[in-house]
PyMOL CGO cylinders between C-alpha atoms (Angstrom):
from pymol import cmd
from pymol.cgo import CYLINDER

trace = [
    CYLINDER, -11.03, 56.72, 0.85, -13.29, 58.42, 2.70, 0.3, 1, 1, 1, 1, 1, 1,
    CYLINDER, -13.29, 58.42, 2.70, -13.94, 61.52, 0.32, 0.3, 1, 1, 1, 1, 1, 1,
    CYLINDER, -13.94, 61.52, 0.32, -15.14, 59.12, -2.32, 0.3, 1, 1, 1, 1, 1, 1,
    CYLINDER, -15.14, 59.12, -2.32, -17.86, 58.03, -0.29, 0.3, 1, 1, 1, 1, 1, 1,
    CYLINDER, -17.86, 58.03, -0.29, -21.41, 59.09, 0.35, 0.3, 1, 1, 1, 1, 1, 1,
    CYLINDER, -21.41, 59.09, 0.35, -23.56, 59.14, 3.47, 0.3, 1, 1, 1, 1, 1, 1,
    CYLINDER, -23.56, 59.14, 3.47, -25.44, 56.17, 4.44, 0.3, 1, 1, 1, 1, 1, 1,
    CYLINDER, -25.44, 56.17, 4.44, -29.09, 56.60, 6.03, 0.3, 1, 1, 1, 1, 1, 1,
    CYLINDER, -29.09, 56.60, 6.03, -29.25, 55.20, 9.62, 0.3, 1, 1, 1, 1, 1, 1,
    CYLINDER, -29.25, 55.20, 9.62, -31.60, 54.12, 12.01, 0.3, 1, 1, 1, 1, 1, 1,
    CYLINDER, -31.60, 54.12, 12.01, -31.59, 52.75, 15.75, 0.3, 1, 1, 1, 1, 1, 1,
    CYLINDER, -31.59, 52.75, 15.75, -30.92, 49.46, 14.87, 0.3, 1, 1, 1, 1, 1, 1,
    CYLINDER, -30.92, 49.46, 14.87, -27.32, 50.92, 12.70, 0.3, 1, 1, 1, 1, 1, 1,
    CYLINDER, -27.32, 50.92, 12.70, -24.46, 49.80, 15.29, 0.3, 1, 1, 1, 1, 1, 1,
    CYLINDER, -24.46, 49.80, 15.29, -22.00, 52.69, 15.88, 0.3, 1, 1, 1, 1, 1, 1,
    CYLINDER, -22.00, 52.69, 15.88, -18.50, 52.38, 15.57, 0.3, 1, 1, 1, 1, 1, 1,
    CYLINDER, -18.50, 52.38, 15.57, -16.65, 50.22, 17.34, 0.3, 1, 1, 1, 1, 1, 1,
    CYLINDER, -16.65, 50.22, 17.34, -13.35, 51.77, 19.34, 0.3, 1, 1, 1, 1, 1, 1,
    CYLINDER, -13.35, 51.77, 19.34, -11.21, 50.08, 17.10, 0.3, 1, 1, 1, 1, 1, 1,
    CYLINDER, -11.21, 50.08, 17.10, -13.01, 51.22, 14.22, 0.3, 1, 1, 1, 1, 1, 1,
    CYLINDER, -13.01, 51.22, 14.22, -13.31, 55.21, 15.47, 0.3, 1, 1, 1, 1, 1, 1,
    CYLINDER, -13.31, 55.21, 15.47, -9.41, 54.84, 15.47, 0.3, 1, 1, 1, 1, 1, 1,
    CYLINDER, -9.41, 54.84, 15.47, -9.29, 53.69, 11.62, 0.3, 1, 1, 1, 1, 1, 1,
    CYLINDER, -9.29, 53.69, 11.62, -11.54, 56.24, 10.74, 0.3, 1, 1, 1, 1, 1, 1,
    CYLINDER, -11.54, 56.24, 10.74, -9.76, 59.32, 12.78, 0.3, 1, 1, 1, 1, 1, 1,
    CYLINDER, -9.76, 59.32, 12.78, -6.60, 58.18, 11.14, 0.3, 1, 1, 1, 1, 1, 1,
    CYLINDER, -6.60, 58.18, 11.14, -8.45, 59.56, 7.66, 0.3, 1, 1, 1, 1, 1, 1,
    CYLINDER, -8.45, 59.56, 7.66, -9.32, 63.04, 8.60, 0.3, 1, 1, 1, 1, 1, 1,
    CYLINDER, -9.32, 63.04, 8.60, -7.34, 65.98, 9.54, 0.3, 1, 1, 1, 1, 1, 1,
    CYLINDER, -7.34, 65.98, 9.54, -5.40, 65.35, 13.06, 0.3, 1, 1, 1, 1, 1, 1,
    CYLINDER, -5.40, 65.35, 13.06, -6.95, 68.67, 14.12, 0.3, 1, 1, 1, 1, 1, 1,
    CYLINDER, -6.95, 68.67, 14.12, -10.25, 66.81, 14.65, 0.3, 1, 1, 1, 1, 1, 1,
    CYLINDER, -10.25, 66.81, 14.65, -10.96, 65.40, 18.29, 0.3, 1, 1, 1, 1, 1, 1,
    CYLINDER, -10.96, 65.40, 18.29, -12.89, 62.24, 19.58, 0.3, 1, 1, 1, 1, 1, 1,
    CYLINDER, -12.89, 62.24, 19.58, -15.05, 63.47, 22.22, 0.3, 1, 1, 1, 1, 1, 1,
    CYLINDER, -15.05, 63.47, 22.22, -16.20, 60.16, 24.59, 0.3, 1, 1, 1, 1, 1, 1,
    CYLINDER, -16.20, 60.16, 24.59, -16.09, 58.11, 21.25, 0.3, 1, 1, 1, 1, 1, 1,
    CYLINDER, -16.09, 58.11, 21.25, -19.81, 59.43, 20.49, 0.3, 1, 1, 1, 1, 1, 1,
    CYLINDER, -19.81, 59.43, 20.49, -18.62, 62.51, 18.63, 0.3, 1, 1, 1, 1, 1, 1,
    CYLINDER, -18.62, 62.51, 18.63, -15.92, 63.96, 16.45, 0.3, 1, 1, 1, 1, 1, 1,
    CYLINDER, -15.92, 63.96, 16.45, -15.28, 68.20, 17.06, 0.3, 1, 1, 1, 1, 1, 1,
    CYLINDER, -15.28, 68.20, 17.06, -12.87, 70.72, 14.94, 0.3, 1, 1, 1, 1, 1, 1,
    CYLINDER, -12.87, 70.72, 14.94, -12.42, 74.50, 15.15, 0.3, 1, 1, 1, 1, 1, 1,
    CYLINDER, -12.42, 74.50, 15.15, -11.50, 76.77, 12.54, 0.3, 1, 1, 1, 1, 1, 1,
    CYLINDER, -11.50, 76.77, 12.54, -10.51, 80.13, 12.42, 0.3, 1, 1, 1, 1, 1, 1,
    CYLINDER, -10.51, 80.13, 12.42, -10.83, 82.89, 9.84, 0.3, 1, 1, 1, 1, 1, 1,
    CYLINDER, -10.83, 82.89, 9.84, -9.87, 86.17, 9.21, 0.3, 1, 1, 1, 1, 1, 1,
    CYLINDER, -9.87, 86.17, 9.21, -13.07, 87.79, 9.89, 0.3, 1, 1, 1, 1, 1, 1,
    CYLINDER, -13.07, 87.79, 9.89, -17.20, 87.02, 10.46, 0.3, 1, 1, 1, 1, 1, 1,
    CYLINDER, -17.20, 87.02, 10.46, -17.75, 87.64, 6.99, 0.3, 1, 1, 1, 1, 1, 1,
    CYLINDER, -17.75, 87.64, 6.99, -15.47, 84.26, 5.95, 0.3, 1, 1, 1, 1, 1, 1,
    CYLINDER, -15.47, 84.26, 5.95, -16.44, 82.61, 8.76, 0.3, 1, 1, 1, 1, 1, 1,
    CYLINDER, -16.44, 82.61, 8.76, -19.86, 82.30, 7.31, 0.3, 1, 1, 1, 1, 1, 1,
    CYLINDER, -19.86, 82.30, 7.31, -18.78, 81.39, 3.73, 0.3, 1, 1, 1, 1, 1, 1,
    CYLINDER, -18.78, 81.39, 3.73, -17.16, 78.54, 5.43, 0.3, 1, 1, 1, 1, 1, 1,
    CYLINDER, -17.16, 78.54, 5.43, -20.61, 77.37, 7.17, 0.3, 1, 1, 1, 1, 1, 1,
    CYLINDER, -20.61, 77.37, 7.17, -22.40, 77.97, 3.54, 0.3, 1, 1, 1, 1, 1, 1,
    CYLINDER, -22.40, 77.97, 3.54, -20.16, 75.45, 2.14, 0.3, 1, 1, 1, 1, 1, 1,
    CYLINDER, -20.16, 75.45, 2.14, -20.65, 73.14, 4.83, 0.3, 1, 1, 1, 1, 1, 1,
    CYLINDER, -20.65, 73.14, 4.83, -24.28, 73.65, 4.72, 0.3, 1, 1, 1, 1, 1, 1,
    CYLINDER, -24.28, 73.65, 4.72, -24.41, 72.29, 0.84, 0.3, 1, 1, 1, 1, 1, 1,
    CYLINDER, -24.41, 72.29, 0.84, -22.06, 69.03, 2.07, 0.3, 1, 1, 1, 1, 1, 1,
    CYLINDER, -22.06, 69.03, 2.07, -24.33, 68.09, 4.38, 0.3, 1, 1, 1, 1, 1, 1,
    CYLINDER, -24.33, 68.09, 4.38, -27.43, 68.45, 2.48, 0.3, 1, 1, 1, 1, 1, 1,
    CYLINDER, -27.43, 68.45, 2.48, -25.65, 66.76, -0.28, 0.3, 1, 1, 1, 1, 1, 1,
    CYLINDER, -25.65, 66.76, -0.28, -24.61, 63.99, 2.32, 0.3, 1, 1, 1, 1, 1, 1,
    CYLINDER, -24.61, 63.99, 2.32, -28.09, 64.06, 4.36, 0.3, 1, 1, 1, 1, 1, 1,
    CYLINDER, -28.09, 64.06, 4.36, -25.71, 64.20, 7.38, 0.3, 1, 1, 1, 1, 1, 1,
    CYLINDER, -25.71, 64.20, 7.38, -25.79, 67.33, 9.34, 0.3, 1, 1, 1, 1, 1, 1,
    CYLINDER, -25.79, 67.33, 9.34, -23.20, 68.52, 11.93, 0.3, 1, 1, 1, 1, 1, 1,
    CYLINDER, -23.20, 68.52, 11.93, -23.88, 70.76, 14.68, 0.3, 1, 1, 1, 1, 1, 1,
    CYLINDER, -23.88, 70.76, 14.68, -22.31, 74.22, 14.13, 0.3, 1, 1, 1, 1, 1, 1,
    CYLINDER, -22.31, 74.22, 14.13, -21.23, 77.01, 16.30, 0.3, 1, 1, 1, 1, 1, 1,
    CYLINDER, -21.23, 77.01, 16.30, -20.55, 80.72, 15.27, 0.3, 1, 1, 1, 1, 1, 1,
    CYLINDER, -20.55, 80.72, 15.27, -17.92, 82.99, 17.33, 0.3, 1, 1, 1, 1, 1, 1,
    CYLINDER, -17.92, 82.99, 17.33, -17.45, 85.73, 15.00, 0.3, 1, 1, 1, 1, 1, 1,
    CYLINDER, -17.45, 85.73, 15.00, -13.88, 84.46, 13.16, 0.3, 1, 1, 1, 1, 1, 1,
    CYLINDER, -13.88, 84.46, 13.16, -14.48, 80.63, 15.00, 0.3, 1, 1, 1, 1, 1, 1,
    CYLINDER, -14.48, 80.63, 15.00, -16.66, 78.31, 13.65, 0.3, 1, 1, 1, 1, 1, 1,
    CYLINDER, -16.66, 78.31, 13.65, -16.57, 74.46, 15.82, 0.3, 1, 1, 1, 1, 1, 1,
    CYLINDER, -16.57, 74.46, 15.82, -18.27, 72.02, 13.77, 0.3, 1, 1, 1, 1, 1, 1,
    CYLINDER, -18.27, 72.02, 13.77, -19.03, 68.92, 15.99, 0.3, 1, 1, 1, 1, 1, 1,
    CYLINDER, -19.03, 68.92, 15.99, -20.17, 65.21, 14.25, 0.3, 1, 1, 1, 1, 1, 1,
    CYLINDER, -20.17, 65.21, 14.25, -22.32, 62.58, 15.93, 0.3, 1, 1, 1, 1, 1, 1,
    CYLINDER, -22.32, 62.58, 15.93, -24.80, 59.98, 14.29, 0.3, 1, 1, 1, 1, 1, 1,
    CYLINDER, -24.80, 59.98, 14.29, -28.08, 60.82, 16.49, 0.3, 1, 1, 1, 1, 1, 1,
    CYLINDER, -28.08, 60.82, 16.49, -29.80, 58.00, 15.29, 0.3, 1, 1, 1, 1, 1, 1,
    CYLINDER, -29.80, 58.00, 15.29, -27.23, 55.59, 17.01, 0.3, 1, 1, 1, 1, 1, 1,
    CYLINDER, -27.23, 55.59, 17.01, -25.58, 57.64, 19.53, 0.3, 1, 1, 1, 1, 1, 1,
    CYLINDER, -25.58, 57.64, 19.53, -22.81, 57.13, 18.59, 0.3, 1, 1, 1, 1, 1, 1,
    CYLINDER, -22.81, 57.13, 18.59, -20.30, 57.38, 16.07, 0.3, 1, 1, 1, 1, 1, 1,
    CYLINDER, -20.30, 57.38, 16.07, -20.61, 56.32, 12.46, 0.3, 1, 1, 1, 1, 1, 1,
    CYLINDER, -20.61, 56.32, 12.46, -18.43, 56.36, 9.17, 0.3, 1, 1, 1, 1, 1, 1,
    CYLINDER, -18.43, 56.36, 9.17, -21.04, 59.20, 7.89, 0.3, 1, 1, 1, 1, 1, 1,
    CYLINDER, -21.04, 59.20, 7.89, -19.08, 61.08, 10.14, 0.3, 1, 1, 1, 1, 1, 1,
    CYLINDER, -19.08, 61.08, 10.14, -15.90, 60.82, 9.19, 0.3, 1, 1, 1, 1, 1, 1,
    CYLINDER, -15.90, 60.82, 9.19, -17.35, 61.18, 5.40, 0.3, 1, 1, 1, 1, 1, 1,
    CYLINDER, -17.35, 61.18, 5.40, -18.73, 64.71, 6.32, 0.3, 1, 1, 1, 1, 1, 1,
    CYLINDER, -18.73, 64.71, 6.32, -15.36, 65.19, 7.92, 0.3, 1, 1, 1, 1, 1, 1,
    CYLINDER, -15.36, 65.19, 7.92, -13.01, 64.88, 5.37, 0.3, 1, 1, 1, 1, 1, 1,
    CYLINDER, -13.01, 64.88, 5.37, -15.10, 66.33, 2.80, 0.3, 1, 1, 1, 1, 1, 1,
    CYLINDER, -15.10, 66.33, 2.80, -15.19, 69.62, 5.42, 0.3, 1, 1, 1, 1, 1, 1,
    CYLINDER, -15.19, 69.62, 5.42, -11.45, 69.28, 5.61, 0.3, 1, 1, 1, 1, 1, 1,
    CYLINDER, -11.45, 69.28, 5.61, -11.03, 69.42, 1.68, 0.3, 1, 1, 1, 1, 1, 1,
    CYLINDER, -11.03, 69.42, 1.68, -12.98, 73.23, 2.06, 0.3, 1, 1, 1, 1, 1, 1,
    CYLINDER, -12.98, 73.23, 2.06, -10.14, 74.51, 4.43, 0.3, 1, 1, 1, 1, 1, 1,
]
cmd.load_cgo(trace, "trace")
């Protein structure tokens, strides 16, 4: 299960996922998550306001400094889009889907 695992470091020489494997790993996250030309993984989430938009993105913030795995995030007042790619391999990699579901459990 995904949310009982912990980020991995990765270099150039870590393969990314496989096709195959990106479809075994989407399958444990939140169907509202989308493969983006199998390099990256992207949800949105709304809020009520700005104000709990941004508690969301602190709480992300400590998961991926717990997890050394940081995803790109964007800030439309009550939107936030969090998007997922290992840069390292340019790809895709199971840290992702880690960071994922533990970003699910927070909403």
């Amino acid at each position: 299960m995904l949310l009982d695992k912990k980020c991995f470091p990765c270099s150039s020489v870590t393969p990314p996922l496989t096709p195959e494997q990106v479809k075994e790993c989407v399958y444990q996250v939140d169907a509202a998550w989308q493969v983006l030309e199998g390099i990256k993984i992207r949800r949105k989430f709304l809020f009520a306001d700005f104000k709990s938009a941004i508690a969301f993105v602190n709480k992300v913030a400590e998961i991926a400094e717990a997890e050394g795995h940081h995803p790109d995030i964007k800030i439309h007042y009550n939107k936030v889009i969090i998007e997922l790619s290992t840069h390292a391999v340019s790809g895709l990699t199971e840290n992702d889907f880690i960071v994922a579901a533990k970003v699910d459990k927070l909403h």
